[in-house]
DSSP file (Angstrom, degrees, kcal/mol; ACC not computed):
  #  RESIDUE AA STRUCTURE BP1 BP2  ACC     N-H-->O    O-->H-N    N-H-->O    O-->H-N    TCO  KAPPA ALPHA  PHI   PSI    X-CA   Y-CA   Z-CA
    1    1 A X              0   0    0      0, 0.0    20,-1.6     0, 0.0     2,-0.4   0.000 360.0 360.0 360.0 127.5    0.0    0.0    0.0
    2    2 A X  E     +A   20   0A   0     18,-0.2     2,-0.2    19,-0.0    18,-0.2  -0.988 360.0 154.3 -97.6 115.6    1.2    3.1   -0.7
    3    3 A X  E     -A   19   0A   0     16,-2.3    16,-2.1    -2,-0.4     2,-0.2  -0.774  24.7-142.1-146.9 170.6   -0.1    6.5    0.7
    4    4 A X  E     -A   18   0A   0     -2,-0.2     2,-0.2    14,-0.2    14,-0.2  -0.868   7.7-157.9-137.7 163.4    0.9   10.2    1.6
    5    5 A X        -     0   0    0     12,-2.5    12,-0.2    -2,-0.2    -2,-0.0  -0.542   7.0-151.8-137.8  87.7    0.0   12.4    4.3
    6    6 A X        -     0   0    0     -2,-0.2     2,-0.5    10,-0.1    10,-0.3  -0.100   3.1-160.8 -79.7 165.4    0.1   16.6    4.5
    7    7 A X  E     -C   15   0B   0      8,-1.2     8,-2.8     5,-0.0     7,-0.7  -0.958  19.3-171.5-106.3 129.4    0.5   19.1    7.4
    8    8 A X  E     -C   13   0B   0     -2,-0.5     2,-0.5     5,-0.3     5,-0.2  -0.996  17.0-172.7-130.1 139.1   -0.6   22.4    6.7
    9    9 A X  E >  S-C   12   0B   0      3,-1.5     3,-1.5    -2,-0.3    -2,-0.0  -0.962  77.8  -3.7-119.8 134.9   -0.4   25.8    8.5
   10   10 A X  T 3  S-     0   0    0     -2,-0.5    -1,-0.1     1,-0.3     3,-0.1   0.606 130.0 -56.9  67.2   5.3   -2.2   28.9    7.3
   11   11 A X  T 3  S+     0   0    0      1,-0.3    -1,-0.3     0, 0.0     2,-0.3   0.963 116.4 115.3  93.5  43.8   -3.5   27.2    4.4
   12   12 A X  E <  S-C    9   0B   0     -3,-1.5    -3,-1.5     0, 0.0     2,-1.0  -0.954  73.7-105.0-130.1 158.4    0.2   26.3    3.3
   13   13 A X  E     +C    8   0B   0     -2,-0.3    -5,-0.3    -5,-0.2    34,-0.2  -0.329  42.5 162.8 -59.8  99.2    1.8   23.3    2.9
   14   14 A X  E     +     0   0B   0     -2,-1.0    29,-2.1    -7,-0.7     2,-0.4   0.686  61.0  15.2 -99.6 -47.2    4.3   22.6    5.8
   15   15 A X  E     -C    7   0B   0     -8,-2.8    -8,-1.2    26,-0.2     2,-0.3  -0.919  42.2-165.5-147.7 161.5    4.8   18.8    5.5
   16   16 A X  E     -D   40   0C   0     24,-2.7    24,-2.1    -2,-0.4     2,-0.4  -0.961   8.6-165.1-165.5 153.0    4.5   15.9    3.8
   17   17 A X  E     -D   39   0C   0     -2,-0.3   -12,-2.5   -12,-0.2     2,-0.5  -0.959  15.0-150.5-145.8 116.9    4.9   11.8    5.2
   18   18 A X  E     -A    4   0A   0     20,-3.7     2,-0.6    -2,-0.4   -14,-0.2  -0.772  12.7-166.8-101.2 146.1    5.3    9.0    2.7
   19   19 A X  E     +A    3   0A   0    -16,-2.1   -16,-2.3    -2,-0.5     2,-0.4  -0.804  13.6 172.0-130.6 125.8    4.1    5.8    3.6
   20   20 A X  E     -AB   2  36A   0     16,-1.5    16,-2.7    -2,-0.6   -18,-0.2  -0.989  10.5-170.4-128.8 141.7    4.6    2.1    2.0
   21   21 A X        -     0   0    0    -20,-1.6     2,-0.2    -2,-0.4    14,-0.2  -0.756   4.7-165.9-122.7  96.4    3.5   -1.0    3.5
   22   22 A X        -     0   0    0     -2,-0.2    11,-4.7    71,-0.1    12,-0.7  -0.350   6.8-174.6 -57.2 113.7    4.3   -4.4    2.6
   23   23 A X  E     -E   32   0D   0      9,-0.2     2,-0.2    -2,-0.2     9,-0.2  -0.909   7.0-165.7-129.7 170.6    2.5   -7.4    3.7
   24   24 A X  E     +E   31   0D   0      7,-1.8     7,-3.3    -2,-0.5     2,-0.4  -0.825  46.1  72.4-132.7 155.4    3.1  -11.5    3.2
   25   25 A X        -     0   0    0      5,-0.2     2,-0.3    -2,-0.2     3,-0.1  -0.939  69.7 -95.4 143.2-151.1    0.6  -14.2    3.9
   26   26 A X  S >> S-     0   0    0     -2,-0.4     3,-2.2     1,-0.2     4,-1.0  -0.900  76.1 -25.4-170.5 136.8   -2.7  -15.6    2.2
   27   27 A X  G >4 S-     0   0    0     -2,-0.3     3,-0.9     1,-0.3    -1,-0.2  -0.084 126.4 -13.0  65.8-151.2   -6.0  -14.8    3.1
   28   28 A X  G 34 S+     0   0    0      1,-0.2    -1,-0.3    -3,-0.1     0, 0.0   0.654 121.4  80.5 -52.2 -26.5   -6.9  -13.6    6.7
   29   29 A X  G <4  +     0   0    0     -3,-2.2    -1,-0.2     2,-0.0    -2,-0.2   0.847  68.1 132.0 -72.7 -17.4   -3.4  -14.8    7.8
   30   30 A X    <<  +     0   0    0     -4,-1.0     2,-0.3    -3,-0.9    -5,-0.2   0.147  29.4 175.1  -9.0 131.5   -1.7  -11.4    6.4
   31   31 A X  E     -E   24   0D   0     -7,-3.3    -7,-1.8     0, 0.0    -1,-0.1  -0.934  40.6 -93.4-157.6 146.4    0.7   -9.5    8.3
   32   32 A X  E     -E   23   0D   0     -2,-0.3    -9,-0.2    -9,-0.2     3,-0.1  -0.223  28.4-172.5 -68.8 153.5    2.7   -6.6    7.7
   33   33 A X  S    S-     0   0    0    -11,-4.7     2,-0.3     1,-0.6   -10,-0.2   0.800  72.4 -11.3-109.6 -45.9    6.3   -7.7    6.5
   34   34 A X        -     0   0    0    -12,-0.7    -1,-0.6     2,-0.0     2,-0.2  -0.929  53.5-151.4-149.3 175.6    7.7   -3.8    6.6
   35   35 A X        -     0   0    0     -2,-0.3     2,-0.4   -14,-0.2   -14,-0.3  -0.797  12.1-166.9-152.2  99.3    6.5   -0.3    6.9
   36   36 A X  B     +B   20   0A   0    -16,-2.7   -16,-1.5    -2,-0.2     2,-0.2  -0.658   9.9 173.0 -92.0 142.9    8.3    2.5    5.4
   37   37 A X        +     0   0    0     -2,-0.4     2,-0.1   -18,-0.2   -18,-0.1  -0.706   9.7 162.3-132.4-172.9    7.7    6.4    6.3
   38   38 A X        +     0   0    0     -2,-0.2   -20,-3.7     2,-0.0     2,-0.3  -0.389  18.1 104.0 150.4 115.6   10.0    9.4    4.9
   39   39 A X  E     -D   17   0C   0    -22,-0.2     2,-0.3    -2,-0.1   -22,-0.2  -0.956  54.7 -91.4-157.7-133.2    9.4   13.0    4.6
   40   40 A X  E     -D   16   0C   0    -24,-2.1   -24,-2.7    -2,-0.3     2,-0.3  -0.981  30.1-177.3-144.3 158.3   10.0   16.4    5.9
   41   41 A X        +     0   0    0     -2,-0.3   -26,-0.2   -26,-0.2    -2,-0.0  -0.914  68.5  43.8-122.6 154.6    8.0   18.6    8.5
   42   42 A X  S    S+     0   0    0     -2,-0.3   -27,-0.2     1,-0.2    -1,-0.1   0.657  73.5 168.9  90.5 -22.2    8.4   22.0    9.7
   43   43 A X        +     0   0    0    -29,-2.1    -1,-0.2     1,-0.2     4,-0.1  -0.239  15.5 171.7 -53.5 111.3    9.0   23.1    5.8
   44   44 A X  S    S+     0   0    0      2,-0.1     2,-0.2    33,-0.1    -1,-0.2  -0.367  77.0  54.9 -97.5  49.2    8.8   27.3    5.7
   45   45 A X  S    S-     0   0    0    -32,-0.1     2,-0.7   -31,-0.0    34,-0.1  -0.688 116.9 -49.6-144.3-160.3   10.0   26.6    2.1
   46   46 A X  E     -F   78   0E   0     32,-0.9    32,-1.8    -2,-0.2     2,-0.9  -0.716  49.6-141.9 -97.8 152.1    8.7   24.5   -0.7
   47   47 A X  E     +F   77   0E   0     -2,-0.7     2,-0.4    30,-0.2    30,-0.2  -0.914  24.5 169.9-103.3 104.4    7.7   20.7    0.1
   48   48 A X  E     +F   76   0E   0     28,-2.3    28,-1.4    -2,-0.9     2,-0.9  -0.822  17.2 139.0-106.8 101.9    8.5   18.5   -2.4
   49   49 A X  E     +F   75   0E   0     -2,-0.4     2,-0.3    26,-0.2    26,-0.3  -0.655  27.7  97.0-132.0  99.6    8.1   14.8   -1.2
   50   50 A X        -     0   0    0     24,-2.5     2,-0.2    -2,-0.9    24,-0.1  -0.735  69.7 -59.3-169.8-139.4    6.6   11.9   -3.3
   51   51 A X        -     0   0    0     -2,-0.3     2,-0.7    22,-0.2    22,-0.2  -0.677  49.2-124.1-113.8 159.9    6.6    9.0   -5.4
   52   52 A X    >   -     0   0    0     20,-2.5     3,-1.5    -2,-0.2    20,-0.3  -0.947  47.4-103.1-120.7 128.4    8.6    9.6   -9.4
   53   53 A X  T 3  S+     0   0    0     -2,-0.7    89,-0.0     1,-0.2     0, 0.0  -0.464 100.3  16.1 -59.7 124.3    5.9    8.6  -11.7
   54   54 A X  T 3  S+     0   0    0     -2,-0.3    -1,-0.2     2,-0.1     3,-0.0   0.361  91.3 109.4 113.4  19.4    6.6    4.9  -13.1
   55   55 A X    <   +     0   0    0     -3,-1.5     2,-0.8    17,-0.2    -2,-0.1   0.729  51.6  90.5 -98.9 -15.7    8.9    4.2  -10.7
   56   56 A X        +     0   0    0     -4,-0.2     2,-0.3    15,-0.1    15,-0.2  -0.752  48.4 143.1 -71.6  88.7    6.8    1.7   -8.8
   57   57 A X  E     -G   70   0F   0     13,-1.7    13,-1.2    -2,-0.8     2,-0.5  -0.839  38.9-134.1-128.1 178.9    6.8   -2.2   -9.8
   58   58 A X  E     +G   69   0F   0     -2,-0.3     2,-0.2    11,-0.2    11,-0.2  -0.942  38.7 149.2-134.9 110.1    6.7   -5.5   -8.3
   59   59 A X  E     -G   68   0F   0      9,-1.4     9,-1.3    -2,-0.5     2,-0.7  -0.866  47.5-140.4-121.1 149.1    9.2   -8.5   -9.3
   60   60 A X        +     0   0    0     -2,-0.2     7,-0.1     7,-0.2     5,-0.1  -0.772  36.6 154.4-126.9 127.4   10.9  -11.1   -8.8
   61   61 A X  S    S+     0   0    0     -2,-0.7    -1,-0.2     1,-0.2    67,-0.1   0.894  70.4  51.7-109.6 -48.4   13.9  -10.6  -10.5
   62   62 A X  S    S-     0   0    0     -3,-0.2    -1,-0.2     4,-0.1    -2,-0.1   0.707 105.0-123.3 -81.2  10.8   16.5  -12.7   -8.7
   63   63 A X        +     0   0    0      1,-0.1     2,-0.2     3,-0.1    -1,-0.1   0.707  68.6 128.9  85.2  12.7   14.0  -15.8   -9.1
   64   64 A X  S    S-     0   0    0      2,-0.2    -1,-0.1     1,-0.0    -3,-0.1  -0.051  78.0-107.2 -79.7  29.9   13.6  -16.9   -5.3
   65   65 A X  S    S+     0   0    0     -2,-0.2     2,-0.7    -5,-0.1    -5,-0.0   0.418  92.4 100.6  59.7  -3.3   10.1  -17.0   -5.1
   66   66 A X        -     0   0    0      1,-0.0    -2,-0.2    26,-0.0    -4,-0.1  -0.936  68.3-135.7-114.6 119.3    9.7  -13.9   -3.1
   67   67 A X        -     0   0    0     -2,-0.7    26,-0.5    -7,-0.1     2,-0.3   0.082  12.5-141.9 -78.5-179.1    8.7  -10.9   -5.1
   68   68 A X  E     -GH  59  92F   0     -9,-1.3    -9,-1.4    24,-0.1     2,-0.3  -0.969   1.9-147.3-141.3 159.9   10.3   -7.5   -4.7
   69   69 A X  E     -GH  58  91F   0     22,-1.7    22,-1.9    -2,-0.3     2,-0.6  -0.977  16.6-171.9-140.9 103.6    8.6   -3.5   -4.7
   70   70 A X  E     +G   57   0F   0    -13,-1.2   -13,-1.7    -2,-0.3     2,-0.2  -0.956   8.8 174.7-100.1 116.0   11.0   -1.3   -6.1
   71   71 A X        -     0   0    0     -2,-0.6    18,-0.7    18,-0.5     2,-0.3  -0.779  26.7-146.4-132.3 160.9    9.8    2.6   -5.8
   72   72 A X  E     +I   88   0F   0    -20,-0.3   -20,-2.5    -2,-0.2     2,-0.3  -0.990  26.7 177.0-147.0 104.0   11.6    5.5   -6.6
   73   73 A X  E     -I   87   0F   0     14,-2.4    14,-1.5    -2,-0.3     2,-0.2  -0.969  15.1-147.0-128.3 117.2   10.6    9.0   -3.8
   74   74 A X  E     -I   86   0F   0     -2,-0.3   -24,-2.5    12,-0.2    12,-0.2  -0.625  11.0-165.8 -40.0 130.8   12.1   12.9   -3.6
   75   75 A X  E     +F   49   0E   0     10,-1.1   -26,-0.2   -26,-0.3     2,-0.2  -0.359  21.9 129.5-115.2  59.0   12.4   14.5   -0.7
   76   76 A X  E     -F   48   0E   0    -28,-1.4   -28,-2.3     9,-0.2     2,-0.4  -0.696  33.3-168.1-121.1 144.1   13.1   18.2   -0.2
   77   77 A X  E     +F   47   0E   0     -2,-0.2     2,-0.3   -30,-0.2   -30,-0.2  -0.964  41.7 151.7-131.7 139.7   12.1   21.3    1.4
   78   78 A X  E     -F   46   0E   0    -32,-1.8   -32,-0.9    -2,-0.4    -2,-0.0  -0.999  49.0-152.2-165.2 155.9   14.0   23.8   -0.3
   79   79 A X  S    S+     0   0    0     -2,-0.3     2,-0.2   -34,-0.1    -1,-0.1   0.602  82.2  40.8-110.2 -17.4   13.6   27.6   -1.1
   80   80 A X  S    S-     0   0    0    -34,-0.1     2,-1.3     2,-0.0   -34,-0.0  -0.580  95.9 -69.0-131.6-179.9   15.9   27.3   -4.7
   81   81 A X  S    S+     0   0    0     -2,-0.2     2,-0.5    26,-0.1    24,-0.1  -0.550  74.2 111.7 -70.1  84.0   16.7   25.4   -7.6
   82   82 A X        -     0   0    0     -2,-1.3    21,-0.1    22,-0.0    22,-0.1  -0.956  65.6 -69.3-167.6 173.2   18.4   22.3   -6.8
   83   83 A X        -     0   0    0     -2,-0.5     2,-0.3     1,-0.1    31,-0.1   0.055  45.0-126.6 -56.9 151.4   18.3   18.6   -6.7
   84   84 A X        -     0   0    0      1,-0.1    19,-1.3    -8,-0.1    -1,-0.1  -0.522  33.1 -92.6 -85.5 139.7   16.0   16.7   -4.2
   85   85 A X        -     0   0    0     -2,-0.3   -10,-1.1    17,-0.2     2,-0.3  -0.449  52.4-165.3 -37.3 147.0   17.1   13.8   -1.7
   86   86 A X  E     +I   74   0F   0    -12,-0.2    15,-2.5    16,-0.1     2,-0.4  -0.966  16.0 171.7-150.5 128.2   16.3   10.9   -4.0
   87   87 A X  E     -IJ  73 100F   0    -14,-1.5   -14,-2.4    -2,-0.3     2,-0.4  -0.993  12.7-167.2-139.0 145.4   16.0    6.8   -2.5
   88   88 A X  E     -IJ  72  99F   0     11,-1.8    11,-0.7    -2,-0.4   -16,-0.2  -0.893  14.8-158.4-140.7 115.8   14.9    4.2   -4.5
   89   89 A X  E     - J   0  98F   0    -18,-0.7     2,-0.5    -2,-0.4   -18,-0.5  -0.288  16.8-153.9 -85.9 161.5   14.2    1.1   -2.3
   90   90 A X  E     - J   0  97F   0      7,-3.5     7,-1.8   -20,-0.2     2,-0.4  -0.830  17.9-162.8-131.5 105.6   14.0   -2.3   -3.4
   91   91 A X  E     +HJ  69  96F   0    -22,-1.9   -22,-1.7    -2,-0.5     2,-0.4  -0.764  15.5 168.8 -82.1 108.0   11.5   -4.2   -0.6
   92   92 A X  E >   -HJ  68  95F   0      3,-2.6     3,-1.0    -2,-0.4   -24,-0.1  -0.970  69.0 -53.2-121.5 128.7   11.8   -8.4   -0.6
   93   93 A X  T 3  S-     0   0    0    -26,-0.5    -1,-0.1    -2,-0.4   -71,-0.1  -0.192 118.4 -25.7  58.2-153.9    9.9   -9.8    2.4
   94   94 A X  T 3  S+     0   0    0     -3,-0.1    -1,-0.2     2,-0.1   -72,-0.0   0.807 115.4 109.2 -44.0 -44.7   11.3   -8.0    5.6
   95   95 A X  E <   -J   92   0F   0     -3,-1.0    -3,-2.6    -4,-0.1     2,-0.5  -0.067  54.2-158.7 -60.5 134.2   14.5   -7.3    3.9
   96   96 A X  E     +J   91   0F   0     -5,-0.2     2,-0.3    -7,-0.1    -5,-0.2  -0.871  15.4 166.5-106.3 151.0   15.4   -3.7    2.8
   97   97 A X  E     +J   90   0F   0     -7,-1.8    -7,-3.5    -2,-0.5     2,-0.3  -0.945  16.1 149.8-132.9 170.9   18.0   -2.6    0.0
   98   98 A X  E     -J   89   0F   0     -2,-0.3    22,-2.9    -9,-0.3     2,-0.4  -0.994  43.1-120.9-178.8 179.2   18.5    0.5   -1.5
   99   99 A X  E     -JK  88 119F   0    -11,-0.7   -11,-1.8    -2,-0.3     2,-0.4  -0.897  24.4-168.2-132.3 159.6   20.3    3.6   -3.2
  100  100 A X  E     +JK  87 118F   0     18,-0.9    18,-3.0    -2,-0.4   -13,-0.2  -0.915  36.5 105.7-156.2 127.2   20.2    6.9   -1.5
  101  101 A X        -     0   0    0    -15,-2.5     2,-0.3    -2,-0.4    16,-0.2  -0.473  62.1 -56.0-162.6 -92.0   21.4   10.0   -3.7
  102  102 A X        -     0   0    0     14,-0.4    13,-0.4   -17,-0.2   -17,-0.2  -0.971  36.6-111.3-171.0 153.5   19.9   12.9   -5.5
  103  103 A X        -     0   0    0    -19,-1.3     2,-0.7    -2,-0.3    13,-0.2  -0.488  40.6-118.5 -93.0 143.0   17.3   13.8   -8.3
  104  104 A X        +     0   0    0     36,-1.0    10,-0.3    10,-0.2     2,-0.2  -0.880  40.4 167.4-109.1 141.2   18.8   15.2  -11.5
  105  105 A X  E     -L  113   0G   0      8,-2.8     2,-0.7    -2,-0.7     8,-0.6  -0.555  34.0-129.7-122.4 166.4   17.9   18.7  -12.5
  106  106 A X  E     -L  112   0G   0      6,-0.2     6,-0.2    -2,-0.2     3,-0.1  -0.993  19.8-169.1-107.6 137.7   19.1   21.2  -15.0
  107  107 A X        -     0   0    0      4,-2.2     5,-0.1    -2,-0.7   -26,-0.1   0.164  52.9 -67.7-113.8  20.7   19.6   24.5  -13.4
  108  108 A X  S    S+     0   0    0      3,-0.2     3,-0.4    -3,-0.0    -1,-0.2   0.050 101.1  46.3 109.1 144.4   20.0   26.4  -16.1
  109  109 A X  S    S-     0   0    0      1,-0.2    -2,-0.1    -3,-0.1     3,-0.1   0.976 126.5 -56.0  32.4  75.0   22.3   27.1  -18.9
  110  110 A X  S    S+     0   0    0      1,-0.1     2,-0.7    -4,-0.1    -1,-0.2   0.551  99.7 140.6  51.2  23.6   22.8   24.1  -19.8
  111  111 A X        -     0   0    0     -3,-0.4    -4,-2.2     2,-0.0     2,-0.9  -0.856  31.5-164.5-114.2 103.1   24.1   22.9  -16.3
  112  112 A X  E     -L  106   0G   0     -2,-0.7     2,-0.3    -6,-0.2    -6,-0.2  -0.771  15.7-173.6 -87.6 109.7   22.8   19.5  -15.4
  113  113 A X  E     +L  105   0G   0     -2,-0.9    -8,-2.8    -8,-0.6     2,-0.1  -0.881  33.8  12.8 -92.9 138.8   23.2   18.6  -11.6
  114  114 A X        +     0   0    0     -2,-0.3   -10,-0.2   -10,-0.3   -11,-0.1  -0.337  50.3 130.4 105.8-176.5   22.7   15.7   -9.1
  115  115 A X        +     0   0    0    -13,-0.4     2,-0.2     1,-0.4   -11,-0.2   0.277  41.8 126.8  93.5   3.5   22.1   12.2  -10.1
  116  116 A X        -     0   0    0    -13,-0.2   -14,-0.4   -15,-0.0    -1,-0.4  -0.643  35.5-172.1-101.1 148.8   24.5   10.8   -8.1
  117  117 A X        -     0   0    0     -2,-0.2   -16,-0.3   -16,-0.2     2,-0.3  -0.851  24.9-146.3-132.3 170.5   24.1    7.8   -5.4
  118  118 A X  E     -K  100   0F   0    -18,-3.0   -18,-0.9    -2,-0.2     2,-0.5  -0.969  30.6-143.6-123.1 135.4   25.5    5.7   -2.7
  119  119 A X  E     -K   99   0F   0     -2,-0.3     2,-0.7   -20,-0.2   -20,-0.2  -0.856  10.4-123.0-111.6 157.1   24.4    2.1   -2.6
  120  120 A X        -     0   0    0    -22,-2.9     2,-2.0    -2,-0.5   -22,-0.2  -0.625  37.7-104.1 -77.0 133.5   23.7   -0.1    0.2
  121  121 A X        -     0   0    0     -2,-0.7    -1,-0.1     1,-0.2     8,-0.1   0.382  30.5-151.7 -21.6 -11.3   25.7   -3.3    0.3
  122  122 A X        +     0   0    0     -2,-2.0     7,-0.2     1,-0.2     6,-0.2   0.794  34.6 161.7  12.9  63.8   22.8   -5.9   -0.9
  123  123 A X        +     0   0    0      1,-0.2     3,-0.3     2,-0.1    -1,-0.2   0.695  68.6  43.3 -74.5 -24.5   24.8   -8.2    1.0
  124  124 A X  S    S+     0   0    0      1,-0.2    -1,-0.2     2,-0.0     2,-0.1   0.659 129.0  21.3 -97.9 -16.6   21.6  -10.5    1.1
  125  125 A X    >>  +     0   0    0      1,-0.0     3,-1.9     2,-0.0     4,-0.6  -0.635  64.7 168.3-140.1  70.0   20.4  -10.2   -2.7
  126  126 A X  T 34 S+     0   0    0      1,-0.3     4,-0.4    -3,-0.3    -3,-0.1   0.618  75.3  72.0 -54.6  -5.3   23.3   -9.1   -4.8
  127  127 A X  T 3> S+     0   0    0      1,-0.2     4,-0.6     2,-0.1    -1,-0.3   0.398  91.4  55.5 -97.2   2.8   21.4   -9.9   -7.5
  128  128 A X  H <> S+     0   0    0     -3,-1.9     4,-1.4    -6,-0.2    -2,-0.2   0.851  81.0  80.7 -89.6 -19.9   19.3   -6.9   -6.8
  129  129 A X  H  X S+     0   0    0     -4,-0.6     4,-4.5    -7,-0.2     5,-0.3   0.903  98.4  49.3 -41.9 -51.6   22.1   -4.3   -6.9
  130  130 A X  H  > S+     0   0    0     -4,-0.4     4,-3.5     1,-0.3     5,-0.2   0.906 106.8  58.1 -48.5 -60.3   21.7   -4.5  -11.0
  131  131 A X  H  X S+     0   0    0     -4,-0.6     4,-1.5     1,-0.2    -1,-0.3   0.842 114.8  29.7 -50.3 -51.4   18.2   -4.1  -10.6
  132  132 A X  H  X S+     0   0    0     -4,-1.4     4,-3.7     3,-0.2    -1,-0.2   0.949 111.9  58.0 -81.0 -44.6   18.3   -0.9   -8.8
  133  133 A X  H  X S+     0   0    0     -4,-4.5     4,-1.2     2,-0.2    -2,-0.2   0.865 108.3  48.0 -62.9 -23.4   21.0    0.5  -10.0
  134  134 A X  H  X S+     0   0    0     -4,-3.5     4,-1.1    -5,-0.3    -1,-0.2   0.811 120.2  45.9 -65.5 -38.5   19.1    0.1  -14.1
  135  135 A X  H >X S+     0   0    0     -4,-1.5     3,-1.4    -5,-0.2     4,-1.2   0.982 105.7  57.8 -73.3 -65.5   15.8    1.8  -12.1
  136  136 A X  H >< S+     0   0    0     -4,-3.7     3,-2.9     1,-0.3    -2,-0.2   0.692 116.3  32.2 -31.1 -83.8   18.1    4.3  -10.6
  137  137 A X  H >< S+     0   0    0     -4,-1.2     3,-0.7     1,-0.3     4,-0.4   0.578 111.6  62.7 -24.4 -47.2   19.1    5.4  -14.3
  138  138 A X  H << S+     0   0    0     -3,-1.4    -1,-0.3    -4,-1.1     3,-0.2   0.833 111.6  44.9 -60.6 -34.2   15.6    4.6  -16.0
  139  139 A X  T << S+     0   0    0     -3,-2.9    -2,-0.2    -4,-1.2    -1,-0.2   0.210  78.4  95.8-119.6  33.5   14.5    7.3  -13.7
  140  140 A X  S <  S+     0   0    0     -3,-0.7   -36,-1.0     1,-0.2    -1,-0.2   0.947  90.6  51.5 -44.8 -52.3   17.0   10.4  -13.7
  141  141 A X              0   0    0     -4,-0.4    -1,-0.2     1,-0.2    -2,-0.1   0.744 360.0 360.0 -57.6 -31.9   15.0   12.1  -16.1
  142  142 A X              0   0    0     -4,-0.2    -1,-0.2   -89,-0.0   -89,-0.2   0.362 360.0 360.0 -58.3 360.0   11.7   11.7  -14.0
């Protein structure tokens, strides 16, 4: 499940809370598997926080039976032109992986900035690194 959530003061937007939740099971035995949250609060600036359109799918790419939900979210409150917090998580079961970096922008005359990332170790699915790091790349432009 995916959802968002706002705070607003004075009629302007202040905050904003992303929320994914994963669950495993069949039937009535369901139970949530993880719960992710992420924004910013407290923004006197602009609030940019949300999902990068297409960036959501569900796989199972290294072939273990267990699917995976890879999303792609920005995260900023920020008064000027420049690139957002950017994570794109890769969810299997309980386990998390991910890349953590920055959105890329042009900022003018021709200066494209950000895009850059750090990954976490996918010490438990190395076959997933590929897999994020190809969504990372499919969605610079987003």
């Amino acid at each position: 499940m995916f959802s968002a959530t706002d705070t607003m003061k004075g009629g302007r937007l202040t905050g904003r809370k992303i929320f994914v939740q994963v669950y495993g099971g069949k039937g009535d035995a369901q139970k949530e598997l993880r719960m992710i949250n992420d924004g910013v609060t407290g923004c006197d600036l602009d609030v940019h926080v949300g999902f990068i359109d297409g960036s959501i799918s569900i796989s199972d790419e290294d072939d273990d039976g267990i699917k995976e939900v890879t999303f792609v979210y920005d995260v900023a409150c920020t008064g000027d032109v420049s690139p957002a917090v950017r994570k794109l998580l890769v969810l299997e079961g309980k386990d998390k992986h991910g890349l953590r970096g920055t959105s890329r922008i042009d900022a003018g005359g021709g200066d494209v900035v950000g895009g850059e990332y750090k990954a976490d170790p996918f010490k438990k699915a190395p076959a997933l690194k590929a897999l994020a790091e190809q969504r990372w790349k499919d969605m610079l432009g987003k």
